[in-house]
C-alpha positions as CSV (number, residue, x, y, z in Angstrom):
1,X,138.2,163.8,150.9
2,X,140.6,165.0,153.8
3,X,139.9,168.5,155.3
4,X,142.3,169.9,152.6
5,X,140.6,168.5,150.1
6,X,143.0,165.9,148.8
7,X,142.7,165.1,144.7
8,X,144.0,161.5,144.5
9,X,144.9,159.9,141.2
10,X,144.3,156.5,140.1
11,X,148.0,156.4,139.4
12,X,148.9,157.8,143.2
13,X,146.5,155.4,144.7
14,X,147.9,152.6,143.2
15,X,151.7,153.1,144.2
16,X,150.1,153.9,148.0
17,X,148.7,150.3,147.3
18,X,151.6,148.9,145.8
19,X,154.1,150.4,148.7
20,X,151.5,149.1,151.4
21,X,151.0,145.3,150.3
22,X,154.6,145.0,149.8
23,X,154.9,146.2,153.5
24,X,152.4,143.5,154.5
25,X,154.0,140.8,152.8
26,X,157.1,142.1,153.9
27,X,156.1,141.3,157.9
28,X,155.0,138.0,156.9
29,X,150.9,138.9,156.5
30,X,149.1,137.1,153.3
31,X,146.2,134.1,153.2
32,X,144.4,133.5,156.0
33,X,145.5,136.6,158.2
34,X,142.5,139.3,158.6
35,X,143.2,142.8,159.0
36,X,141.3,145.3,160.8
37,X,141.3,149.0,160.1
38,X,140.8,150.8,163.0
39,X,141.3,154.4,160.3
40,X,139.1,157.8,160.2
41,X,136.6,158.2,157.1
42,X,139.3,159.0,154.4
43,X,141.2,158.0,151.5
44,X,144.0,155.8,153.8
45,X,141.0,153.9,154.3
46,X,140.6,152.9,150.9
47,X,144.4,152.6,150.1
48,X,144.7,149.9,153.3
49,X,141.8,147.8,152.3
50,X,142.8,147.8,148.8
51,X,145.8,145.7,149.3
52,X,144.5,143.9,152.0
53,X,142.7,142.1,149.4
54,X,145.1,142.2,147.0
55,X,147.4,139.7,149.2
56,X,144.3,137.5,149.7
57,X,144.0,138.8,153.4
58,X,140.0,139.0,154.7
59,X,139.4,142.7,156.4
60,X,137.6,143.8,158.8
61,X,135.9,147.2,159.6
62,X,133.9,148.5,162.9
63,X,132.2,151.6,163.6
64,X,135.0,153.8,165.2
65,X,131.9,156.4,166.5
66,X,129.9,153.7,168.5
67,X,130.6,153.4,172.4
68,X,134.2,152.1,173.7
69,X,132.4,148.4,174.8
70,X,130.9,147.8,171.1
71,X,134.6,148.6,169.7
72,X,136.1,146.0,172.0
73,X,133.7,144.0,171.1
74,X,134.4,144.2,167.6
75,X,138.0,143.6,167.8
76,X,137.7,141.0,170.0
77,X,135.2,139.0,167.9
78,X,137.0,139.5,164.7
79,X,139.9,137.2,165.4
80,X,141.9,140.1,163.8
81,X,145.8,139.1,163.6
82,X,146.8,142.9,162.8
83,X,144.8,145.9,163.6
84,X,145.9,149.0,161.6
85,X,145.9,152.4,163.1
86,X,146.6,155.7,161.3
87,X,150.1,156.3,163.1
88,X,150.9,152.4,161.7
89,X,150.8,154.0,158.1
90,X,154.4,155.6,158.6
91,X,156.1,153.1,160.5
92,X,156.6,149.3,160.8
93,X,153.7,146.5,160.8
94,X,154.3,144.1,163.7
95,X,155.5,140.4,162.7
96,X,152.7,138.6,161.4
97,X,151.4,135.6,163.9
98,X,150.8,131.9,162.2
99,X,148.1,132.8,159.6
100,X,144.5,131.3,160.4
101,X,141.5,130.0,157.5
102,X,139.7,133.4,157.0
103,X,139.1,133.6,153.2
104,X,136.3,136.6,153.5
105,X,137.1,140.2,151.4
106,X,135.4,142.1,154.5
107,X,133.9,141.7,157.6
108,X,131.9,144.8,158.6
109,X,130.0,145.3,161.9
110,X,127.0,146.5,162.7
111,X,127.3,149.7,165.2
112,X,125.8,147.7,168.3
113,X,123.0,150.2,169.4
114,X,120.5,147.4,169.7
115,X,122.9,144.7,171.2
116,X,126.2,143.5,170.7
117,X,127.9,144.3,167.2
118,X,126.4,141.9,164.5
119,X,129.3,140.9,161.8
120,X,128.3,140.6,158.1
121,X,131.1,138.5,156.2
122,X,131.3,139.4,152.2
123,X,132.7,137.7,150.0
124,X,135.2,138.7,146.8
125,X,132.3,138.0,144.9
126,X,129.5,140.2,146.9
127,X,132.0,143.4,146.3
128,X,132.4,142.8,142.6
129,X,128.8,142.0,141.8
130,X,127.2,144.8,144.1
131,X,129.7,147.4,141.4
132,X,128.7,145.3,138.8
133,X,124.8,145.5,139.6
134,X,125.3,149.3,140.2
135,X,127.5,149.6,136.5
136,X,124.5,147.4,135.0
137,X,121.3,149.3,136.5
138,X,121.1,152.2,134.0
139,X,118.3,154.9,133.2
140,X,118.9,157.3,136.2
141,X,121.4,155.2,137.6
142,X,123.5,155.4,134.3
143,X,127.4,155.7,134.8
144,X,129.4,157.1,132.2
145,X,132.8,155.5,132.0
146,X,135.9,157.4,133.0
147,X,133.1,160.5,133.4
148,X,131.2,160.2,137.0
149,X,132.5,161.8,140.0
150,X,130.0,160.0,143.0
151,X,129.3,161.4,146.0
152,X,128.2,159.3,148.7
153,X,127.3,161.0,152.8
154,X,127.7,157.0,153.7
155,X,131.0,156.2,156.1
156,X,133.5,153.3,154.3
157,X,132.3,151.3,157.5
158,X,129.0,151.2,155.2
159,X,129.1,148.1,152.9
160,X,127.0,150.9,150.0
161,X,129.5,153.1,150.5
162,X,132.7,150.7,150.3
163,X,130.7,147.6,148.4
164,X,128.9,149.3,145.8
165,X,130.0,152.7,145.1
166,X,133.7,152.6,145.2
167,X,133.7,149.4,143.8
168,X,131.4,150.6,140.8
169,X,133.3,153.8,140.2
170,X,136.8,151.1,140.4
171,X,135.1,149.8,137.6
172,X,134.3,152.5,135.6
173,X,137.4,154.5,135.9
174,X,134.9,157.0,138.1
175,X,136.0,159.6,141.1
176,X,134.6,159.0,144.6
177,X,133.9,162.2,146.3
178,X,134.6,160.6,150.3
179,X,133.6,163.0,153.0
180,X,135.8,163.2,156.2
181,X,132.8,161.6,158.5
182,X,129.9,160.8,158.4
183,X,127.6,163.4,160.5
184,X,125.6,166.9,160.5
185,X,125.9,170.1,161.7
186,X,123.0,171.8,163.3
187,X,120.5,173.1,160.5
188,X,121.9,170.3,158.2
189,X,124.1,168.0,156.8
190,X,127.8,168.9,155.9
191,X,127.7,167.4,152.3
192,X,126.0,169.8,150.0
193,X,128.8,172.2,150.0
194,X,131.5,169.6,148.9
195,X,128.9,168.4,146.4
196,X,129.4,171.5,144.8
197,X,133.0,172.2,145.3
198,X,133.3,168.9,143.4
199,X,131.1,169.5,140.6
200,X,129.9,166.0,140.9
201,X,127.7,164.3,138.7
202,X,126.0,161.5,141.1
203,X,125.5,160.8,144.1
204,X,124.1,157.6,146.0
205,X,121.8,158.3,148.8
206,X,119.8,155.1,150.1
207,X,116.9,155.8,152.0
208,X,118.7,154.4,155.1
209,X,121.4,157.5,155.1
């Protein structure tokens, strides 16, 4: 959810996806080149992972809040062939270098406060089985297809918020309520308010948020 409070169609999300993958293949990136997103907490997040792995390129995501040494860090351990910045989004990819052997869906990173950035590959399978899992755990967890609108406080960086929540709401033809970041304002947490605004109907809240 952008500061305006963008309402994005399934339909309008997928010719965002359809126009960036052809821009992708269009510079020469497919198999084997990973992708990072170097993107705020919003919906071009979503809509440039989405056909990242749609042309069979792994992606990778760091923590854009941490300190400037763990982000270099980041990039420089992900072997990344193309990092994507928002100002990318309305202009020209570079040319793709000679694609390498990742075969990964994501590769998220830790955000360094105890050490160097730990990297956590997952795999096409891990995203679909984590929305799966969620689809299939019922009782208060139940999702009503096409009826759920989720809100979740967790960044896209998070592998609950990206893994399981937008992929189980993907699958059940659900809304994801995305804040702009993931953070508080003094005497509490900015996500109430757009909870309400939103009339959601779930949210997902691990104990580690």
């Amino acid at each position: 959810m952008l500061p305006e409070e963008l309402l994005l169609s399934y339909a309008a999300a997928l010719d965002r996806v359809t126009d960036i993958a052809a821009r992708y293949r269009a510079r020469g990136y497919g198999a084997g080149h990973r992708v990072a997103l170097r993107l705020e907490n919003r919906p071009s997040s979503c809509c440039t992972f989405s056909p990242s792995t749609r042309s069979a390129q792994p992606w990778c995501r760091s923590i854009p809040t941490t300190v400037q040494l763990s982000c270099n860090t980041s990039w420089a351990h992900c072997e990344a062939s193309l990092v994507v910045t928002g100002e990318m989004l309305d202009g020209d990819f570079p040319l793709a270098p000679k694609p390498g052997d990742a075969s990964e869906c994501a590769l998220l990173y830790t955000s360094g406060t105890s050490g160097k950035p730990k990297g956590c590959l997952l795999s096409n399978f891990y995203f679909l089985n984590a929305g799966r899992r969620y689809v299939a755990e019922g009782g208060l967890c139940a999702l009503r297809g096409g009826e759920e609108r989720l809100i979740t406080p967790l960044p896209l960086f998070h592998m609950n918020a990206l893994a399981v929540s937008t992929t189980a709401m993907i699958l059940t033809a659900g809304c994801v309520v995305q804040l702009d970041r993931f953070h508080r304002k003094p005497g509490g947490a900015t996500w109430p308010s757009p909870a309400r605004r939103s009339c959601i109907t779930s949210a997902s809240c691990p104990p580690c948020c």
